[in-house]
N, C-alpha and C positions, 0 to 999 in steps of 0.2 A: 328528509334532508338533514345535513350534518354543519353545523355551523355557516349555515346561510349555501350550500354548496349540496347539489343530488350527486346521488353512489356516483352515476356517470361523469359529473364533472371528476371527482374528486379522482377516479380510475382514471381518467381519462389524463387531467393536469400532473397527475404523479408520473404518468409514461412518458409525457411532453416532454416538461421541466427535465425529467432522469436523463432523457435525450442531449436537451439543453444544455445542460452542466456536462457530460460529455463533451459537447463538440465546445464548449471554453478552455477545456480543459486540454484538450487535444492539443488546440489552437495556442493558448498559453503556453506548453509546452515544448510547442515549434518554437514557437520567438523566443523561449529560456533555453532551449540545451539545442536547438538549430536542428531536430529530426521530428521527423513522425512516428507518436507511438500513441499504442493502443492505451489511453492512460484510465486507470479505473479499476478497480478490484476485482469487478464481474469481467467476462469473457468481452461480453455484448456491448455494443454502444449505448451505455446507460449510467449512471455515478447517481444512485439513489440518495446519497447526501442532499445532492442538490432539489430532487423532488419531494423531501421530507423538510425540507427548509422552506422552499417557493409555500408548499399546503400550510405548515404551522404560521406563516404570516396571512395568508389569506384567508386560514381559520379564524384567528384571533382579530383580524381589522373588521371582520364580516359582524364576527359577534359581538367585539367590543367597540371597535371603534369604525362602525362602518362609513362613516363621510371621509375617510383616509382611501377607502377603495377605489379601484378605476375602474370594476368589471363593468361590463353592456354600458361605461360611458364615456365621453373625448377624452381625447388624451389632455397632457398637460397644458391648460389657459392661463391667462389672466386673471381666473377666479380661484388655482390652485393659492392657499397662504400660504406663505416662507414657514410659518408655524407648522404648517400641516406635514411639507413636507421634510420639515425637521427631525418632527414627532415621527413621523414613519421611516425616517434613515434611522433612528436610535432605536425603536423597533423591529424593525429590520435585522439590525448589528447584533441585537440581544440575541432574539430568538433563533438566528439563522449560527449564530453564533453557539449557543447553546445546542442546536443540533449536530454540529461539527465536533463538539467537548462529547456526545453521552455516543454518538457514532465511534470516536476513536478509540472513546474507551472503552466500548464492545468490542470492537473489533480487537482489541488489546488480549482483554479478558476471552476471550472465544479461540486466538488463534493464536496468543501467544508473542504480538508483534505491531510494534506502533507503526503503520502502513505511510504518517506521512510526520516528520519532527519539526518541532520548531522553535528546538532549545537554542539552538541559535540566533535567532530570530529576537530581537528588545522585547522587553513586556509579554512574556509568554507564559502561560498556564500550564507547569508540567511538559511541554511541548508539544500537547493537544490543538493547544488555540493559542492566538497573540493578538495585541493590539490591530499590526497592520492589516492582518488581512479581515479581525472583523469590522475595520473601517472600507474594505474592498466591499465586504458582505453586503452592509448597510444599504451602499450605492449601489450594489447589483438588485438589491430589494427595490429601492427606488424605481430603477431605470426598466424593473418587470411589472412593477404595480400599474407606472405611470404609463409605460407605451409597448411592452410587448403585452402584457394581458389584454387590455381594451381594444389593440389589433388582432387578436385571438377571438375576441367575443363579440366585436364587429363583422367579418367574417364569415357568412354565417356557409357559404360556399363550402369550405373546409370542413367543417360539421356534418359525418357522418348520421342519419337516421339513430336512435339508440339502437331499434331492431335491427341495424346491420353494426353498429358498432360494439354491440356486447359481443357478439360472438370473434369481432376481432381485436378488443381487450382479453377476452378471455384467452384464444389463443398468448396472443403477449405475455400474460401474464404466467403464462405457463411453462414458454420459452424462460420467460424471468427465472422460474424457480430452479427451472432444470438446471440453470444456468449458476444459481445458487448454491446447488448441491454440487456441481461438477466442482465450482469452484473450491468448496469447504473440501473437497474429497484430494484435491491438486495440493493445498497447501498442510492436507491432515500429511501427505505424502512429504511434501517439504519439509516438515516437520521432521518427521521419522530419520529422512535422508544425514536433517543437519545433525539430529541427537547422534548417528552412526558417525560423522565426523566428526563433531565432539571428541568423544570415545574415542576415536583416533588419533588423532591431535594427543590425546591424554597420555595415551598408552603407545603414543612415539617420544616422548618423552622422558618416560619411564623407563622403554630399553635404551634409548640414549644415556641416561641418568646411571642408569644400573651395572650399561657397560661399563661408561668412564669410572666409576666406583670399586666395579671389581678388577678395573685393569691399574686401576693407582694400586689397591692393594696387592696386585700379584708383585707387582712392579716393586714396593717396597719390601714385603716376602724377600724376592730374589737378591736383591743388593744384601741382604741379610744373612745368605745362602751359599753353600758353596755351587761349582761353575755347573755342575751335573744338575742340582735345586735349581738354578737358573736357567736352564734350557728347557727343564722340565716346566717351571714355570711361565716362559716364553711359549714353548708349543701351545699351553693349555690356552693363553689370553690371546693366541693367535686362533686357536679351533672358537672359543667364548665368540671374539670377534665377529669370526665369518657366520655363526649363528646368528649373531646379535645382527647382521649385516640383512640376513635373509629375512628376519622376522621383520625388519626393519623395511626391505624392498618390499615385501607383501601387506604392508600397511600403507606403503603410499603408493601402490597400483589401486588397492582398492580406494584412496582418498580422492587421488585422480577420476577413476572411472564417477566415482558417486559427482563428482565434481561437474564430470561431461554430463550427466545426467539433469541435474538442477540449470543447467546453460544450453541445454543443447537445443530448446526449442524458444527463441528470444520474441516467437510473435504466439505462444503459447503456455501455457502450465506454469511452472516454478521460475520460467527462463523470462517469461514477460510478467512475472509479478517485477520480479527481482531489477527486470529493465523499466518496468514502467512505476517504481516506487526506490528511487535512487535514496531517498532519505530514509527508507526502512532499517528501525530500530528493533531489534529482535533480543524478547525479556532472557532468555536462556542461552541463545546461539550467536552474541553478536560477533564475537571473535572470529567465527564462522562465515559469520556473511562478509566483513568485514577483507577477510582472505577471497572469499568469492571474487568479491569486488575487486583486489587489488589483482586476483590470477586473468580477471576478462579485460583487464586495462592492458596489463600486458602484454595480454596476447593480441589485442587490439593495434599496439605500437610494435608490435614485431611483424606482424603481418603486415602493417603501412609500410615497413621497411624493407621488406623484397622486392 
C-alpha cells in the first residue's frame, strides 16, 4: 500500500477521476462557448490533471490527516466540523492547485506552449494558476472527498474483482500511453508546421520590404536620368516587381496549404488542440497562432454569410 491506498485503488481512482475531470470539462465548456468539444490534451476521454490532483489529496489526507477522509464512510453529517471541512477546502485548493502550476508548466517546457492562460484572469501566477479557479479547486476537493468518493467505495457492485480488473486497467493504461505518444508526435508536427510559417511570415516580409526599397531607389535613379535611363529603369523595377510578385504568390499558397493543414481536422490532431485550447499561448509561435485564429474566424463569418 501507498499512502493508505493499494496499487489497484490507486490505478484504478487515477482512471476514474481522469474520466471525471473530462466530462466537467466538456460540460463547462458547453455552458462557456455554447458547443461541444473534445476538451483535453490527450485524444481520449481523460484530462489527467484532474486524476493527479483527486490522488495528491487523498494521498496526503490518508497519511496526514486521515479524519478529513470520506473513504468506506457516510457521507457528509452532523458530525462533519465546519473546521474540518475548512481545513480540507484549503488543502484541497493548495494541492490541487499546485498540481495545475507543475502540470502547465511541463507541458510548457516539453511542447513549447501554455495549453490554457490565465493572464487575464485577477491574481494569477504567470498565467498557470489564479486565485478563482483554485477557489473552484478547493470545492471540487470538497464536494469528491465528501460525497463522490464515499459513493464509490460504498458500491461495492461497481467494483470489479482485482483479477478481472488488472488486466482491464492494464489495457487502459496502455490505450493511455498510446494515446500519449500519438499526442506528443501531433503537436511535435504542430510544431514544425508553425516554425515553417514563422519563416514565412519573415521572409514575406522581406520581399515585400526589399521590393519597396529597390523600387524607391530605381524611382529616384530615374528622375535623376535622362528619358532613355528612365524607361530603362521603369522596365527593370517592372520585370524586379513581377518576380518580387511570384516569390511572393509562392510563399502564400504554401502559408495557406500549411494553414488548411493545422485546421483541417477540428475533431483531431493540431485542428482540435487549437479548437479545444482557445486560450493557447504559444513561447515561439504566438503571432502564428494568433493569425490561425483570426483566418478560422473569418472564414467561420463568411461561410455564415452565404
Amino acid at each position: 500500500m501507498i499512502a493508505g491506498m493499494t496499487y489497484y485503488q490507486i490505478a484504478s481512482y487515477f482512471l476514474i477521476y481522469s474520466f471525471l475531470g473530462w466530462c466537467t470539462e466538456v460540460v463547462y465548456q458547453a455552458l462557456k462557448r455554447g458547443k461541444i468539444i473534445n476538451r483535453g490534451f490527450l485524444n481520449g476521454p481523460v484530462c489527467p490533471v484532474y486524476g493527479f490532483g483527486v490522488l495528491a489529496v487523498f494521498a496526503f489526507t490518508k497519511s496526514v490527516l486521515p479524519a478529513l477522509t470520506a473513504m468506506s464512510e457516510s457521507r457528509i453529517t452532523g458530525d462533519n466540523r465546519l473546521s474540518d471541512l475548512l481545513i480540507l477546502f484549503l488543502l484541497g485548493m493548495a494541492l490541487a492547485t499546485a498540481v495545475e502550476l507543475v502540470a502547465g508548466y511541463l507541458l510548457d517546457v516539453c511542447f513549447h506552449a501554455r495549453w490554457w492562460d490565465y493572464s487575464n484572469v485577477p491574481l494569477n501566477f504567470r498565467g498557470y494558476i489564479c486565485l478563482r479557479f483554485s477557489v473552484i479547486w478547493g470545492l471540487a476537493i470538497v464536494f469528491v472527498v465528501k460525497i463522490i468518493q464515499p459513493v464509490m467505495e460504498s458500491e461495492k457492485s461497481l467494483h470489479l474483482p482485482e483479477k478481472y480488473g488488472w488486466p482491464l486497467i492494464a489495457v487502459l493504461y496502455l490505450i493511455y500511453l498510446a494515446d500519449f505518444i500519438v499526442t506528443a508526435m501531433i503537436v511535435a508536427g504542430m510544431n514544425k508546421k508553425l516554425t515553417e510559417l514563422d519563416e514565412i511570415q519573415k521572409k514575406m516580409r522581406i520581399v515585400s520590404n526589399d521590393l519597396s526599397q529597390k523600387l524607391g531607389s530605381n524611382t529616384l535613379e530615374a528622375q535623376q536620368k535622362a528619358d532613355e535611363r528612365r524607361v530603362q529603369a521603369h522596365l527593370a523595377g517592372m520585370e524586379m516587381k513581377e518576380r518580387s510578385s511570384e516569390a511572393h504568390e509562392k510563399l502564400r499558397r504554401r502559408r495557406a496549404a500549411l494553414e488548411q493543414q493545422l485546421l483541417a481536422h477540428p475533431h483531431f490532431g493540431s485542428g482540435r488542440l487549437l479548437n479545444a485550447f482557445p486560450e493557447l499561448v504559444h513561447r515561439d509561435h504566438d503571432s502564428v497562432i494568433r493569425r490561425l485564429r483570426a483566418g478560422k474566424t473569418d472564414a467561420k463569418e463568411t461561410g455564415s454569410g452565404n
